[in-house]
C-alpha positions in Angstrom: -5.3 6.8 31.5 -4.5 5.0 28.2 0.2 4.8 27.4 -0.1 5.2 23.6 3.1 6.5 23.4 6.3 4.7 24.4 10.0 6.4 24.1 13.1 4.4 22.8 14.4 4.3 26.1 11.6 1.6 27.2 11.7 -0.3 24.8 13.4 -4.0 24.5 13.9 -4.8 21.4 14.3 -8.2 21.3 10.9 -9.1 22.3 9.0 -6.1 19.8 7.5 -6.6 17.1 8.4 -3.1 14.5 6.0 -1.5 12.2 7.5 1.4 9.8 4.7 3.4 8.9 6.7 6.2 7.1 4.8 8.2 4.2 4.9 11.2 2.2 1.2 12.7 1.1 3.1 14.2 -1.6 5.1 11.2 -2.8 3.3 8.2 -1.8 6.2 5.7 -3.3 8.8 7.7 -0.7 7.6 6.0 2.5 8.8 2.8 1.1 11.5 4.0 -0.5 12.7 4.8 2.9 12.2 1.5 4.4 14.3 -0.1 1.5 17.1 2.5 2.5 16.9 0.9 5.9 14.7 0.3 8.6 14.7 -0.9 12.0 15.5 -4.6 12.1 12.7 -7.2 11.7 10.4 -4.2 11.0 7.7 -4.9 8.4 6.3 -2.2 6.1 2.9 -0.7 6.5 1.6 2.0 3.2 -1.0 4.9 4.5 -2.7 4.6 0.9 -2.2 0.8 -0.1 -2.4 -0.6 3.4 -3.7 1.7 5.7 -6.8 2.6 3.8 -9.4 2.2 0.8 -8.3 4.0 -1.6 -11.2 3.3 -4.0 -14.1 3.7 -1.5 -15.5 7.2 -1.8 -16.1 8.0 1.9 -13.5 10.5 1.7 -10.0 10.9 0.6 -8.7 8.2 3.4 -11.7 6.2 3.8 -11.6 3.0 6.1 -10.3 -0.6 4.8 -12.6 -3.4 5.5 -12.3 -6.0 7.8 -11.0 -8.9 5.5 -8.3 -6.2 4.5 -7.3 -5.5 7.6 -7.4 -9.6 9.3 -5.3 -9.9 5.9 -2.5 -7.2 6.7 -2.0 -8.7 10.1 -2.3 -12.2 9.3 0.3 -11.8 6.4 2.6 -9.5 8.8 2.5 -12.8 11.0 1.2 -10.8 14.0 -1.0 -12.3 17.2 -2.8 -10.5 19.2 -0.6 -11.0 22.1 2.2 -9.5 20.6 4.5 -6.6 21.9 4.1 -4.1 18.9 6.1 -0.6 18.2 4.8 1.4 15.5 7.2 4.3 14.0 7.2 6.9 11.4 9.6 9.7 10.6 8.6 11.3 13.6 5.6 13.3 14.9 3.4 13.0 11.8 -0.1 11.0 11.6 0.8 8.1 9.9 1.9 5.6 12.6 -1.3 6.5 14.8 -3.4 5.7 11.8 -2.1 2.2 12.1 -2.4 1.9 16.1 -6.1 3.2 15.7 -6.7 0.2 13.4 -4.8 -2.5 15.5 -6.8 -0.9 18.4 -9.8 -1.6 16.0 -9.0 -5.1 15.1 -8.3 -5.7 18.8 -5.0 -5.7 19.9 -3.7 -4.7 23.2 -0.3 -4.2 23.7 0.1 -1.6 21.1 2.2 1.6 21.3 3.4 4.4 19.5 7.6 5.6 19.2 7.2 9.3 20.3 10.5 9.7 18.6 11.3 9.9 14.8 12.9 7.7 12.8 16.4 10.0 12.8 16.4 9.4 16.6 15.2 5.9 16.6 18.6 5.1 14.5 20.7 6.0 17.2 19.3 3.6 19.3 17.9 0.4 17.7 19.4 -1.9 15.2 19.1 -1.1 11.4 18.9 -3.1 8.3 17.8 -2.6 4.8 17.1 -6.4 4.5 13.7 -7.2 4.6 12.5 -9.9 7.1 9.5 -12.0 6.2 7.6 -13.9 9.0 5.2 -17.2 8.7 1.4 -16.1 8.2 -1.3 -16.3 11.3 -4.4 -17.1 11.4 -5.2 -14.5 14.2 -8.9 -13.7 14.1 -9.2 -10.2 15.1 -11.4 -9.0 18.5 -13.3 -6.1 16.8 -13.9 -3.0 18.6 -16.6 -1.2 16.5 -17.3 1.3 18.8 -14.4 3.5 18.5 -15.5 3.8 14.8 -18.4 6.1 13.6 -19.5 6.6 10.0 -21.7 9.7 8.6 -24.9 8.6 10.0 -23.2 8.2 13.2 -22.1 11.7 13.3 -25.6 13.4 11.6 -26.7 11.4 14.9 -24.7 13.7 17.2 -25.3 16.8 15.4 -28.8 16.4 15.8 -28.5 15.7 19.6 -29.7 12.7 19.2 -26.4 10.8 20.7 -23.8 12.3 22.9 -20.7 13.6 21.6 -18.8 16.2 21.2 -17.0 16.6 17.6 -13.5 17.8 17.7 -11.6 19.0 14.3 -8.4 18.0 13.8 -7.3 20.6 11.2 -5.7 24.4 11.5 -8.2 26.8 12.5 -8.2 29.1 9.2 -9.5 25.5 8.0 -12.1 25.3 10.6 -13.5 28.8 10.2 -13.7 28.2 6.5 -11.3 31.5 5.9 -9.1 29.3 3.2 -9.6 25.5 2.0 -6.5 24.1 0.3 -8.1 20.5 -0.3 -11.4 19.9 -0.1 -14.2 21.8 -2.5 -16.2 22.8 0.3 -14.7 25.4 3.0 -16.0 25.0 6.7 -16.3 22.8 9.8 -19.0 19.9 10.5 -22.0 21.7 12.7 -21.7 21.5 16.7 -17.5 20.8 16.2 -15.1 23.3 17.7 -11.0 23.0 16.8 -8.3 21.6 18.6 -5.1 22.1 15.6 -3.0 18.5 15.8 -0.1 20.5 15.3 0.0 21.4 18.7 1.1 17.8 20.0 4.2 17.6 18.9 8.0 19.7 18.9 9.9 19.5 16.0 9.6 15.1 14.8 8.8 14.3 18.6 5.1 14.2 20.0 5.0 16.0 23.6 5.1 14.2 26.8 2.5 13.0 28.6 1.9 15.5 31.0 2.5 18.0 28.2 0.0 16.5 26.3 -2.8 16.5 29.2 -2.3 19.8 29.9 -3.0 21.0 26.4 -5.9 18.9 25.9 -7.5 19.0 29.8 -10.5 21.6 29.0 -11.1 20.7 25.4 -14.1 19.4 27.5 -16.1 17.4 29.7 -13.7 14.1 30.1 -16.7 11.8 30.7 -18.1 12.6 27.5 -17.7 11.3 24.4 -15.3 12.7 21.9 -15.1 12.2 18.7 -11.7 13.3 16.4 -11.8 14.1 12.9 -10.4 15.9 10.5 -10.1 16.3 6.3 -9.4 13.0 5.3 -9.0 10.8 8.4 -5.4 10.8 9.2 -4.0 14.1 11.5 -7.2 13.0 13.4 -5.6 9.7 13.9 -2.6 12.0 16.6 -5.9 13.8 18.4 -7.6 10.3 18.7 -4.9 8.7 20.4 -3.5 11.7 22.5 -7.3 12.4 23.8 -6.9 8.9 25.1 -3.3 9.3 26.9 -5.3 12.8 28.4 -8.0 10.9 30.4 -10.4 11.1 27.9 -12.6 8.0 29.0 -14.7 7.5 25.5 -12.5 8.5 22.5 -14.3 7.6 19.2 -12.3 8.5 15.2 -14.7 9.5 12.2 -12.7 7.9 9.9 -14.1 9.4 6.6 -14.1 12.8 7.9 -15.0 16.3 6.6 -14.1 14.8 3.1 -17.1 12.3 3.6 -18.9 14.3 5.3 -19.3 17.7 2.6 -20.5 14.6 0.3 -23.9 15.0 1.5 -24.3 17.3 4.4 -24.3 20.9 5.4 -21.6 22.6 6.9 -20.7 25.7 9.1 -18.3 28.2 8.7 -18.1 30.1 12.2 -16.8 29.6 15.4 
């Protein structure tokens, strides 16, 4: 089984590289506001919407940032490949597994996620608001493309024409169509059924391992691929990484979503 999650307990900090990943969907300038307020120390500062994502692509609301973006954030972050990495948020929201599936992407292996939230994590490790700036690499990333699918990916897989079965990351009234609070289309992608994210966590802490594995053991057949999504991209990012610490042994993200999807393709709306 893949550790994606590591507690504060385990962790040394003088050999960990931080990443602050905290974000607000409804303020996107308070994430970094937060970071400026203090941080953990050394920590760099990673944005969901200027960082994390292409905000003028239309593959969805979060689409995907290119490659030269990403080798770019981690070059100018002055990260290797080989390094010990932390990545935290306020606590048991998407945002910091959005930046461990890219890092997982671009190759790196020693990647993990602070189950705890940022309230916690200053109890225990060094704060500072002063901002530390390292030297830039010139780490070229080891791409792993297959744990990325795009729309024609998926059409593929609805049309059983590849294995894999879809999971959607949003709340079930969502999935069923009954309300859509986003998005202009109400429904799920054909062949899908629903797993609700919300489920993985308690309060601003994501559930334990074995917690974890015994709410997502029969989603379904472990050998087969799986493939998280939901609306934009990023509360699939927590079902992608906690299908992985489950057993799942072929865990793939549609990054673009049902947002991209609805673009050009039908949907369903029952169960």
């Amino acid at each position: 089984m893949t550790k994606v999650f590591i507690d504060l307990t385990d962790i040394d900090a003088n050999t960990t590289r931080f990443i602050d990943t905290r974000f607000n969907l409804a303020d996107s300038k308070a994430g970094f506001v937060l970071f400026q307020d203090g941080h953990v120390e050394g920590a760099v500062y990673w944005d969901l919407e200027k960082d994390l994502s292409n905000m003028e692509d239309v593959h969805g609301r979060h689409p995907m940032i290119s490659k030269e973006k990403m080798t770019e954030l981690i070059q100018s972050a002055g990260l290797s490949l080989d390094d010990q990495i932390v990545i935290y948020d306020q606590g048991a929201v998407p945002f910091s597994l959005r930046a461990y599936f890219l890092l997982e992407w671009a190759g790196f292996k020693n990647v993990k996620v602070l189950r705890q939230g940022f309230e916690e994590i200053k109890k225990a490790l060094p704060i500072s608001k002063n901002v530390t700036y390292y030297d830039k690499t010139r780490v070229v990333p080891s791409w792993n493309d297959n744990i990325l699918l795009n729309m024609d990916d998926v059409r593929e897989v609805v049309k059983g024409n590849k294995k894999g079965q879809l999971i959607d990351a949003r709340a079930a009234a969502r999935f069923r169509g009954e309300i859509e609070p986003i998005d202009p289309i109400a429904g799920h992608i054909p062949t899908a059924i629903n797993f609700d994210w919300e489920q993985l966590k308690q309060g601003s802490t994501f559930l334990d391992k074995d917690s974890l594995t015994a709410k997502l053991s029969e989603l379904t057949n472990k050998k087969k691929p799986v493939i998280a999504y939901c609306g934009s991209g990023v509360t699939a990012a927590p079902l992608y990484a906690t299908l992985k610490e489950a057993g799942y042994e072929d865990v793939k993200l549609y990054v673009g979503s049902y947002s991209d999807w609805i673009r050009e393709n039908e949907i369903e709306t029952s169960i």
